[in-house]
C-alpha positions in Angstrom: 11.9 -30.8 -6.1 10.8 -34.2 -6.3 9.3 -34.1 -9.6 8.2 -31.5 -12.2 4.8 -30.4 -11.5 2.3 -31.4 -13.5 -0.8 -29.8 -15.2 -3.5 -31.2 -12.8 -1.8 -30.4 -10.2 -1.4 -26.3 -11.3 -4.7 -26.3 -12.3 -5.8 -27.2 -8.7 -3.6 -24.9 -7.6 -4.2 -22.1 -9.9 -7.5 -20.9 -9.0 -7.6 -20.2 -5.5 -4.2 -18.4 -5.8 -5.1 -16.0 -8.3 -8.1 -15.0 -6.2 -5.9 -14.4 -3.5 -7.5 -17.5 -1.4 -5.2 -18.3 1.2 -7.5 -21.0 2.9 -8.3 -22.1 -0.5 -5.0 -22.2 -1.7 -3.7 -24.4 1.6 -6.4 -26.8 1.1 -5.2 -27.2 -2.1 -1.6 -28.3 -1.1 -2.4 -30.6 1.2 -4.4 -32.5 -1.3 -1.6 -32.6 -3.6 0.8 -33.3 -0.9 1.3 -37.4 -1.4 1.9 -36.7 -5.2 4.1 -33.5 -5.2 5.2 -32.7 -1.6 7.7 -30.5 -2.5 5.4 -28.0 -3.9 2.9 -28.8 -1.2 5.2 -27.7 1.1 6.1 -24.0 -0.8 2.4 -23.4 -1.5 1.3 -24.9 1.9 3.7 -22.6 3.9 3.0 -19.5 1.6 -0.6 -20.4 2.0 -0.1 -19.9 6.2 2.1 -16.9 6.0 -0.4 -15.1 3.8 -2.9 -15.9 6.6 -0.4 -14.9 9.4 0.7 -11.6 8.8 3.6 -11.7 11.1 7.2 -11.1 10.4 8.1 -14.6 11.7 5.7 -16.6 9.7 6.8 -14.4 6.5 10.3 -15.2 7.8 9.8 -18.8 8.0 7.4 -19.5 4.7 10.2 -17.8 2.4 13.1 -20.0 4.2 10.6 -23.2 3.8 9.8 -22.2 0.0 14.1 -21.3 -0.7 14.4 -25.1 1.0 11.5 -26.7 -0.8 11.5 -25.4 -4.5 15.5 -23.8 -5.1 14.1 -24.3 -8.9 11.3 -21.6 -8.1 13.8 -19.0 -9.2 13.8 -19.9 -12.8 10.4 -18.5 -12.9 11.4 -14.9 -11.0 12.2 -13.5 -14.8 9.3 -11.0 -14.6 11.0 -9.4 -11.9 13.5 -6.9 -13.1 11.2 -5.1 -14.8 10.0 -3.5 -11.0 12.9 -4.6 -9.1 11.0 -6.8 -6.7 13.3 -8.4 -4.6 13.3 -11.9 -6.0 13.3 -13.3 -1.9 10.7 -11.1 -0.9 7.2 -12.6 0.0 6.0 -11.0 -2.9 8.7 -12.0 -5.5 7.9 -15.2 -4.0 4.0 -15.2 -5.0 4.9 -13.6 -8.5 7.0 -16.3 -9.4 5.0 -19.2 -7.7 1.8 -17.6 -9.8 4.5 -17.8 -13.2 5.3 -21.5 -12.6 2.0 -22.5 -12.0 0.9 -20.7 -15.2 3.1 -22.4 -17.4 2.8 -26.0 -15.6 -0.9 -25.6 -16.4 -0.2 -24.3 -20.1 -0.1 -26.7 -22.8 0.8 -24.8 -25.6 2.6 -20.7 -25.5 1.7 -17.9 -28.2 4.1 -15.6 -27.8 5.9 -12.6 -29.6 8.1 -9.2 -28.9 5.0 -6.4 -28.3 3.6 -5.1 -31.9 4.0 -8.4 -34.1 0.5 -9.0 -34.9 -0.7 -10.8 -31.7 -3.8 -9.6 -31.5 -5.0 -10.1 -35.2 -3.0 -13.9 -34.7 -5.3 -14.7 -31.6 -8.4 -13.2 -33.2 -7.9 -15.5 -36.3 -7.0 -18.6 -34.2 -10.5 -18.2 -32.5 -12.6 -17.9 -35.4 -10.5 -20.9 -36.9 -11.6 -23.1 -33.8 -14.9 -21.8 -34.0 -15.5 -22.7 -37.8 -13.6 -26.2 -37.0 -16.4 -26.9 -34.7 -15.3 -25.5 -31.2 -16.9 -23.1 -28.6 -18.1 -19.6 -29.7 -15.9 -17.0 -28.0 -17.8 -13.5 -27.4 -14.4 -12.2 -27.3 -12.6 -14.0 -30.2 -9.0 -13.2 -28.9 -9.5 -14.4 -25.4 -7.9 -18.0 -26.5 -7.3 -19.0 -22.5 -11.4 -19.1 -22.5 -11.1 -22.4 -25.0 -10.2 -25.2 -22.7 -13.1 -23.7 -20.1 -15.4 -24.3 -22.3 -14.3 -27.1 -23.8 -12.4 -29.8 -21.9 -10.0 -31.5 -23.8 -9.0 -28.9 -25.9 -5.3 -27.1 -25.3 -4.8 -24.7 -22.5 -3.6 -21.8 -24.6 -1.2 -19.1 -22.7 -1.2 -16.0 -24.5 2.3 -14.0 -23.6 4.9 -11.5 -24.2 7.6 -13.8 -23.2 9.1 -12.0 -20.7 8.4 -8.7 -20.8 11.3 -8.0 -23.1 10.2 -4.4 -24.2 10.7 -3.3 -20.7 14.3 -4.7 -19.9 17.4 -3.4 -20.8 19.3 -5.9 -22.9 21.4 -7.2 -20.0 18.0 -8.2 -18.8 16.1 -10.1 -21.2 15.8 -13.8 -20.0 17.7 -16.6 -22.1 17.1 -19.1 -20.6 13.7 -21.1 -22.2 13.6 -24.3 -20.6 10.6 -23.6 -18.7 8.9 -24.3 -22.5 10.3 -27.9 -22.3 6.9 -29.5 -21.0 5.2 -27.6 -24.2 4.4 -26.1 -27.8 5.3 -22.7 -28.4 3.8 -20.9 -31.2 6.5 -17.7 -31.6 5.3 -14.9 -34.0 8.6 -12.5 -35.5 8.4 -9.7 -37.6 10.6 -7.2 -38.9 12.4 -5.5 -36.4 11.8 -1.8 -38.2 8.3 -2.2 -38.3 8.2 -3.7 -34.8 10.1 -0.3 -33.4 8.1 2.4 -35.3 4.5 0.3 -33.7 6.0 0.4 -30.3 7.2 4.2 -30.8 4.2 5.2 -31.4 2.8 2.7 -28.0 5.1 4.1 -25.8 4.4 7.8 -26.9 0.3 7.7 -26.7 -0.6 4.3 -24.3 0.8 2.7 -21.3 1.8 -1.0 -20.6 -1.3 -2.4 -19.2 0.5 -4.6 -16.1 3.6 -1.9 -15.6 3.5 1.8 -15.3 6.1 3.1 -17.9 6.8 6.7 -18.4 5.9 8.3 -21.4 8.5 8.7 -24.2 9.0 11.7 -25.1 11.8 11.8 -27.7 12.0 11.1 -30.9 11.6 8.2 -33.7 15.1 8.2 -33.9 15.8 8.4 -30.5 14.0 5.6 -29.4 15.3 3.0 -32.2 18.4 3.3 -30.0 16.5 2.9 -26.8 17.7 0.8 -24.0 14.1 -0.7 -23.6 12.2 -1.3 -26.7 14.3 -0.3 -29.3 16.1 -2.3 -32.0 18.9 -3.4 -29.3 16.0 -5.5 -27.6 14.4 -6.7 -30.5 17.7 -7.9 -31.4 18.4 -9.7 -28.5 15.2 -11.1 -27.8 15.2 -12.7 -31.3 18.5 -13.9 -30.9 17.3 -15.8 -27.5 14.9 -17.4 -29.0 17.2 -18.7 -32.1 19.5 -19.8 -29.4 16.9 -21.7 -27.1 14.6 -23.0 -30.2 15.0 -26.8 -29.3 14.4 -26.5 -25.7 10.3 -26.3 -26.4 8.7 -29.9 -26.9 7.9 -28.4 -30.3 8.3 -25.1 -31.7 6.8 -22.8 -34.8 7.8 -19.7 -36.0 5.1 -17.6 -37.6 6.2 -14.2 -39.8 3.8 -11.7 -39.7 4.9 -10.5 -43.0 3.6 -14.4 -44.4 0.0 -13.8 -42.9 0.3 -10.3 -44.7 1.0 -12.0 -47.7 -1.5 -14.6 -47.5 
């Protein structure tokens, strides 16, 4: 591509193609054509073949977005988890709709499922609040913040990539696509991690993916090839391996917030 994209350019992008605005999302591109016209032409061509249900315009948009955007793929890491085919027009749109989301971000809190997410983001939103910030009726939803206040950090909220529901040979190492940002990475011990996610997988469902049930037990599912210690492991250990590739990055333990 021509140049990274940047954040005004996702944002314009953003909207329309999450509501599943074709027209919208075309308009869009051609707009942003004289400053980015390599993702003009991806978005612009997915845009028509969206409104053109034909096999030949679904044909030609995927072999105009392979030719306009080869970096798109670095974004398909959400994929294994359903075995989308990563060239199909929708592995396409799921990771068009990823790079877009983390062009637009500005700063990443992410963790493994069951580190303490939820109490972190509910914490950070009171803390804004209390510093003189918007009021959020829902203190956790963080993304809300730069709505209602411009100026203030868009704030992805994120599990990484899905590493819970990949086998180890799965989990994606490579964090690059954090370059452009801040990533605020919450760990905790990997025992206490397991035995909150046991209990997850045993009694709830994933809220994005339909996952089975487990059905064995405790000590079964510590040697699970998704979401036992083996992934814990290795998703830790991608992270200590890619730490410097973020523009900054902070490790929070949940086990310090306990403590303080």
């Amino acid at each position: 591509m021509t140049r990274p994209i940047d954040r005004a350019d996702a944002l314009a992008l953003l909207a329309p193609f999450r509501a599943n605005d074709w027209r919208g999302l075309a308009v869009a591109a051609a707009a942003m054509a004289p400053r980015s016209p390599a993702v003009a032409a991806l978005v612009g061509a997915f845009a028509a073949a969206a409104l053109d249900p034909g096999d030949a315009a679904r044909t030609a948009t995927l072999d105009r977005a392979r030719a306009a955007l080869p970096d798109l793929a670095r974004y398909a890491f959400v994929l294994p988890i359903d075995g989308t085919d990563p060239g199909s027009l929708r592995g396409v749109a799921r990771a068009l709709d990823r790079m877009l989301t983390y062009a637009a971000a500005d700063a990443f809190l992410l963790e493994y499922p069951k580190c303490g997410r939820t109490w972190l983001r509910m914490m950070i939103g009171r803390a804004v609040e209390r510093a003189g910030g918007p009021s959020l009726a829902d203190p956790t939803d963080l993304a809300r913040l730069a709505v209602l206040r411009p100026g203030l950090p868009r704030l992805e909220v994120t599990h990484d990539d899905d590493p819970e529901l990949k086998r180890v040979e799965d989990i994606w190492r490579d964090k690059g696509i954090y370059a452009h940002c801040r990533v605020l990475l919450q760990v905790r011990d990997p025992r206490d991690v397991v035995v909150s996610y046991f209990f997850h997988r045993t009694t709830r469902n994933h809220e994005a993916f339909r996952v089975e049930p487990f059905t064995g037990s405790l000590a079964d599912f510590v040697r699970h090839p998704r979401g036992g210690i083996p992934n814990i492991v290795a998703f830790y250990n991608a992270w200590a391996a890619g730490r410097g590739e973020p523009a900054r990055l902070m490790r929070l333990d949940y086990e310090d917030l306990l403590a303080d």
